[in-house]
Every structure is written in structure tokens, then in C-alpha cells.
N, C-alpha and C positions, 0 to 999 in steps of 0.2 A: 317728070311725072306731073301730071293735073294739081297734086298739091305742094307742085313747089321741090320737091325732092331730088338730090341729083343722084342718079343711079349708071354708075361705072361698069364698060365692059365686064371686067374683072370680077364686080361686087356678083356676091352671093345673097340671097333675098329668101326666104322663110315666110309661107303663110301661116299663121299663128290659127289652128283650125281654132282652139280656147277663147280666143277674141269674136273670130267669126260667129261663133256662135251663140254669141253673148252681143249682138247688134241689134238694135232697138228696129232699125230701117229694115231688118229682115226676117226678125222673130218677133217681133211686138214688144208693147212698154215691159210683159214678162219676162223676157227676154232672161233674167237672172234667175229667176225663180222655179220649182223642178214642179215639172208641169208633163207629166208623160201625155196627157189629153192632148197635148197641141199636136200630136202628130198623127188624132183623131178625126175624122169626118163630123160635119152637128150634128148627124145623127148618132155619132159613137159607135158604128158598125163597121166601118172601111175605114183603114188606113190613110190618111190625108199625101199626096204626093207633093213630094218636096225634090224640086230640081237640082241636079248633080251640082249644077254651079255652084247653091246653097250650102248643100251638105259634103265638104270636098273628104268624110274620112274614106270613101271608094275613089278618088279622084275623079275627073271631071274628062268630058270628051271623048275626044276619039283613045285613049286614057284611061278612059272607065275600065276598073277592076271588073273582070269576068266574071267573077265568084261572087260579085255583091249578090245576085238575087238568090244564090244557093246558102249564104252566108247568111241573109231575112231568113230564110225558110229553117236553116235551123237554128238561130237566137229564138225565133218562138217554137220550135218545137220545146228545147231545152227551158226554155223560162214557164212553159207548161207546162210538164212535167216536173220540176223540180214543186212548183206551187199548190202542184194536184198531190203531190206526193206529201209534203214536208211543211210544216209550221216555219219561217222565218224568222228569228229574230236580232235584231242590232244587237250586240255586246253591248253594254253601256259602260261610260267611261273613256271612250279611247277619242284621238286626238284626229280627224282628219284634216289631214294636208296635204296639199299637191309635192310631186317629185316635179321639177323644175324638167320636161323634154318638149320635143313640138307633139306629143300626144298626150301630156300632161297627165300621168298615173295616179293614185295615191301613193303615197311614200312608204305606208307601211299599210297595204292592203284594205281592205275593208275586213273587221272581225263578226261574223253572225254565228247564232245558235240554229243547229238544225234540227228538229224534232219532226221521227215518223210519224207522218200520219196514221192513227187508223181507222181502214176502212171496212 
């Protein structure tokens, strides 16, 4: 490998998407920070496109997941409705931390309050 690394027919290799996504060289100095904007346009109107390579959780290439763009179409359907509908809130108190896999979960979910809206 380029940096020196010696990688065995045999060895098995894991790209840590959690690292990737957290690279300064590909997301900027925020890179850490939770920033949904960044995957806004400057106008804030359109979507900013981010290359497969970039973001591997659809994989990448000839590879690409089929269902990535029916799979956008309904994370915002649902994260619209849910927002149109419902007051959100954090439980306060609880502990987050990662479960240890290559898709890195919370260990014990995220807890919120749901309250109907009304309209």
C-alpha cells in the first residue's frame, strides 16, 4: 500500500464508513461536527451532490445499491411527515454511545418524546 502497509492475499480489510466520514480532506475542518447544512447547496434550496466514492453507505460503482435514490425519496418523505406531524423531543438524561460494528449504531437507541401536533 502507498502508506507502507503490507496487505496479505488472505488478509481481510474493512472500510470503517465512521472514519470516512469524519475526514477533514473530504468533509472540511467540520468534518466532526453535526452540520446537516453541509449537504445543502448556498442557496439552501437543492441538495449538494456528493459522489458515491465519498459517501460508500449505498456502495460505490458498478456496486451501487439500486434502491439508493428510492431509499432519498423516502428518508424525506418520512422525516417530513413525521416533522409536519409531531413535536420532537430529546429525552434528557440518557447516555449516547456507539455500539462497536462497521455501521456503527447507538448501543441503546436514541430516546425522544413524540407529541401530536395540532392542526
Amino acid at each position: 500500500m502507498p502508506s507502507g502497509h503490507v496487505v496479505h492475499a488472505v488478509d481481510t480489510l474493512l472500510i470503517s464508513l465512521h472514519s470516512m466520514g469524519r475526514m477533514e480532506g473530504v468533509w472540511g475542518k467540520d468534518c466532526r461536527e453535526y452540520n446537516p447544512d453541509r449537504w445543502l447547496s448556498e442557496d439552501g434550496k437543492k441538495l449538494r451532490y456528493a459522489p458515491s466514492h465519498k459517501f460508500l453507505a449505498f456502495s460505490s460503482g458498478p456496486r451501487l445499491c439500486l434502491g439508493k435514490d428510492v431509499s432519498f425519496m423516502e428518508m424525506n418523505t418520512i422525516v417530513a411527515a413525521m416533522v409536519w406531524n409531531f413535536d420532537v423531543e430529546v429525552v434528557e438524561g440518557q447516555r449516547v454511545q456507539p455500539k462497536m460494528s462497521c455501521v456503527l449504531p447507538m448501543k441503546n437507541g436514541l430516546l425522544v418524546k413524540l407529541k401530536k401536533r395540532e392542526m
